[in-house]
N, C-alpha and C positions, 0 to 999 in steps of 0.2 A: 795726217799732220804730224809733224814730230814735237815727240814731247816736251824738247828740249829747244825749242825755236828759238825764243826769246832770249836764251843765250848767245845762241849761234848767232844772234841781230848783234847781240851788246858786245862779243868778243871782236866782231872784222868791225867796229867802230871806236874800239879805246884804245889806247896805247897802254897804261898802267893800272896792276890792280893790286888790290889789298887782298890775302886770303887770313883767313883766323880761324880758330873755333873757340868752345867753352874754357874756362879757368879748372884747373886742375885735370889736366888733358888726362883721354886713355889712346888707347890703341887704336879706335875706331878714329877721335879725331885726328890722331896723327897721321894715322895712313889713307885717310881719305883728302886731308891738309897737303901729301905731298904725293898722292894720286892728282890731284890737282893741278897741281903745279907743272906736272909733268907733261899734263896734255894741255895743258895752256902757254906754254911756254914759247911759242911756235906761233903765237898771237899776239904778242904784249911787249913791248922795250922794255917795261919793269914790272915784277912779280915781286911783292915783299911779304913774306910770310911772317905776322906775326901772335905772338901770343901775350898774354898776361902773365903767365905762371909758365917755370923751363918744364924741358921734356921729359916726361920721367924716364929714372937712368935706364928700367929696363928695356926702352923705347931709342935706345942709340946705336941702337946696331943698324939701324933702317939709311940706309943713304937719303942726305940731305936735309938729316936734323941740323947738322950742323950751320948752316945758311938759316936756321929758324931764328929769328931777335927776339929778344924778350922784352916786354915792351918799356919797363925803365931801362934801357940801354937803347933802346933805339929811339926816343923820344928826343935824346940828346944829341943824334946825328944831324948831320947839317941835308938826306935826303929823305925827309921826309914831305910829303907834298899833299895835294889832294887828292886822293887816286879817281879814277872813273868807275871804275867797278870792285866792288868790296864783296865779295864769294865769304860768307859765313858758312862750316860747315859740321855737322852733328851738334846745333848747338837750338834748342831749344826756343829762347828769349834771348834778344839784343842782350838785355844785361849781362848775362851769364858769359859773353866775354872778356867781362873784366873791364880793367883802363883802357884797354883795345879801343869801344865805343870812342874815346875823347879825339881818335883817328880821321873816324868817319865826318866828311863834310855834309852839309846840307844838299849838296848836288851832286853827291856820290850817288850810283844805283848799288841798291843792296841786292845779291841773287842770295835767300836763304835754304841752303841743301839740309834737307836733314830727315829722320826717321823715327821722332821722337813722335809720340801721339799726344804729346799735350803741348808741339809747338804753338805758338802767336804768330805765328804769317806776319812777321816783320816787315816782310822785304818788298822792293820796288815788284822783284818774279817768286814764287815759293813753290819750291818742290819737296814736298813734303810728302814721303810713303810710311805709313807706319806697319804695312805687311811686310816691309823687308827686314834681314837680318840687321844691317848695317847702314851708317850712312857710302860704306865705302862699296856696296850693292849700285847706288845710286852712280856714284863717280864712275864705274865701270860702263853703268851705261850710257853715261856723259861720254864715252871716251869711243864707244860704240858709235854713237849718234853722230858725233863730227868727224869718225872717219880714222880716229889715230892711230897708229901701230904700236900694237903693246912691246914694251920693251923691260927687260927686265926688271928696273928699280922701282916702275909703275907698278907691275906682278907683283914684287915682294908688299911695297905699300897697300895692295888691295887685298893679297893674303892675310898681312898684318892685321889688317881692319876686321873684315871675315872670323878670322879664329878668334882676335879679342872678345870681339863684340857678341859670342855666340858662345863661350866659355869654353873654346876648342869642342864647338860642335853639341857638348853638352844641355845647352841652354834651349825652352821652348821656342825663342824665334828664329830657332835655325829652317831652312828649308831648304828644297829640292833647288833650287836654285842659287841659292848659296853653295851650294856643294858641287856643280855645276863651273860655277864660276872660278874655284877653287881647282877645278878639272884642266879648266882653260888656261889656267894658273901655272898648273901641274906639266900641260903640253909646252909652256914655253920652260920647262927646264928650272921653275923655283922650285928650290928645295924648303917646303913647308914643314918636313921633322923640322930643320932648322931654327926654324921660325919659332917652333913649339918649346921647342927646346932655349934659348936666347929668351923668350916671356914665361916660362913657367918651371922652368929649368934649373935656372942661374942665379940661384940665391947666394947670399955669401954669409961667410958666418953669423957675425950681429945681428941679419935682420933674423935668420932661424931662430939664435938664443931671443930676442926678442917676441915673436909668434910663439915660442915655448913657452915664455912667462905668460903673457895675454892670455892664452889659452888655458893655463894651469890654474886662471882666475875667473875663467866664465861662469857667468850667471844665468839663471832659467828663472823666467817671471810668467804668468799666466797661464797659470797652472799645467807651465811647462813646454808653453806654444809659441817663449820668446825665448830666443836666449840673446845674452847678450854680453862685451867684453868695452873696455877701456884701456886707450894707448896716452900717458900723458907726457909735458914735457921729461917730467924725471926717467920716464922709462928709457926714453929713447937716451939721454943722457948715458944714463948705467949700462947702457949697453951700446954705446957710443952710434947707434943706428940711426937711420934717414925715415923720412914720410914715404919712401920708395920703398920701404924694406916690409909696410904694412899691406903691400899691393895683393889682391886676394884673398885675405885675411877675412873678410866680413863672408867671404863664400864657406871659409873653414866654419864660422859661426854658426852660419845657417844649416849646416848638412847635421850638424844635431839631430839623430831622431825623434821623431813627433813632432817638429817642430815648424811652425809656420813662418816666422819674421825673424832674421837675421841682423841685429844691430852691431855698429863699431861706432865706440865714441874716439873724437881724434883730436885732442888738447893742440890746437895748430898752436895757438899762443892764450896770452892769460886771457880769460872770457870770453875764447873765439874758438868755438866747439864744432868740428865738422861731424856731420852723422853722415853713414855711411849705412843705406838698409837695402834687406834682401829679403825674397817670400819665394815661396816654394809651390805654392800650388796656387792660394785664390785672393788672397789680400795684397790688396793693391797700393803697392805702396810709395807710387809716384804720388796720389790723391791725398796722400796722407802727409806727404812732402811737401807739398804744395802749401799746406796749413803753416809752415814756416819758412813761405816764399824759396822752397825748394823744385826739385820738377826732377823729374827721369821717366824710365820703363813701368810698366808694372810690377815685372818683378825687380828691378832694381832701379834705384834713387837716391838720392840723398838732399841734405842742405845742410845752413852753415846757423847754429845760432849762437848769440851773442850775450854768452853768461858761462858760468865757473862752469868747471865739468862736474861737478857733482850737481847743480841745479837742472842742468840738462838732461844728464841719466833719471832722474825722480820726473821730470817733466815730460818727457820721451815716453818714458816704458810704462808711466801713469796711463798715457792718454794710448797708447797702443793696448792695455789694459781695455780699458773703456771700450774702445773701438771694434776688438777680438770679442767682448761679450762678458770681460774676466773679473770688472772693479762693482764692487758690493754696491 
């Protein structure tokens, strides 16, 4: 039986769909977002891709961010409708789309794709792998399963996803099949330095001097098994830099040696604290996220809470304290 039936039923029966993924997109949701699109597009009169939060900048090289809405602008268009099938994808929980949800109808079908291990099975269908690299592994083999022909901008979108979401291969969920797919990638002529080089590459000044400051101020807590850094509004001001320019940042954190749990405080606005955490071999700290209605990987996670940033860095690295074995 194919594993992907239930799509295959819902896509030769609707005309319009809605695709999205999580707020504060990465790599994996975008290029599995217009991986998507690409092999759908051949079934549907209307495809609208929308998000909550825009793409981040170093995610614009990718053909067909540009057709992405954001979803205060596109609320105010006059074609917004009710779509029949709403494709969520790398995204955990309904919520974590953001104002996206206020889209979705009661008679919409939701297909939830994704490869997070501590998804809610949302959806009307859920395809949920949490032994694959990416959710854009999945999409590949959506695109396997009904038959389509890869074609370049599809390649780049699944390579996008691939390398993101594996830390260009570095990261433990990379696999033999991931690498594989990257191969198939490779046969149709994507140039993946490219790719590497365009997301980990292409820094520009500010956000550098910015990562130098942050960095020049890291902090080590438990007994040397945290460490941890703070971006706030004033920084980004002084150095005239974007929320795009702290992108990898909490990786710099973590590779600390001895170090197990890689924290980044991110001052979004005044008492809206994004933590952004990473671990390195055994602490898990999507579980740990969760405790502040957060969610992701094991080794990487975050959430969002709602207090000063200095209440939050005492509050955070307290209970990570705790947690690691470190608070008296």
């Amino acid at each position: 039986m194919k594993k992907y039936k239930n799509i295959l039923n819902s896509v030769d029966k609707c005309d319009n769909f809605l695709l999205t993924t999580h707020v504060s997109p990465d790599g994996d949701g975008i290029g599995s977002l217009l991986g998507l699109k690409y092999i759908l597009q051949l079934y549907a009169d209307k495809i609208d891709l929308v998000l909550d939060d825009s793409v981040p900048e170093y995610l614009k090289f990718l053909s067909g961010t540009e057709d992405i809405y954001l979803y205060d602008e596109f609320d105010k268009t006059e074609n917004r409708i009710d779509y029949d099938l709403v494709f969520v994808v790398d995204c955990g929980d309904l919520d974590r789309t953001g104002n996206v949800v206020n889209l979705i109808s009661e008679d919409s079908k939701i297909i939830n794709i994704d490869h997070h291990d501590d998804n809610q099975e949302y959806g009307s269908y859920n395809y949920v792998d949490s032994t694959v690299s990416s959710t854009g592994e999945l999409i590949y083999d959506l695109a396997v399963e009904l038959g389509a022909n890869f074609k370049r901008d599809f390649g780049i979108a699944i390579a996008a996803a691939i390398i993101t979401d594996t830390g260009n291969f570095k990261f433990s969920n990379t696999t033999s099949k991931a690498h594989r797919i990257i191969a198939d990638m490779l046969e149709l002529g994507i140039d993946t330095e490219k790719i590497i080089r365009e997301v980990y590459e292409n820094e520009n000044y500010s956000g550098l001097k910015l990562k130098g400051s942050v960095l020049s101020n890291l902090h080590l807590a438990g007994e040397e098994n945290i460490s941890w850094a703070s971006v706030s509004q004033k920084d980004l001001n002084h150095f005239q830099a974007d929320w795009d320019d702290t992108e990898g940042l909490v990786n710099s954190i973590r590779s600390v040696k001895g170090v197990e749990v890689g924290v980044l405080f991110k001052e979004m606005a005044e008492d809206k604290i994004k933590v952004s955490l990473r671990s390195n071999e055994y602490f898990a700290v999507n579980e740990f996220a969760h405790q502040f209605e957060g969610g992701g990987h094991p080794r990487a996670a975050g959430c969002t809470i709602m207090a000063s940033l200095a209440e939050v860095e005492e509050k955070v690295i307290s209970k990570l304290e705790s947690e690691l074995g470190f608070n008296n």
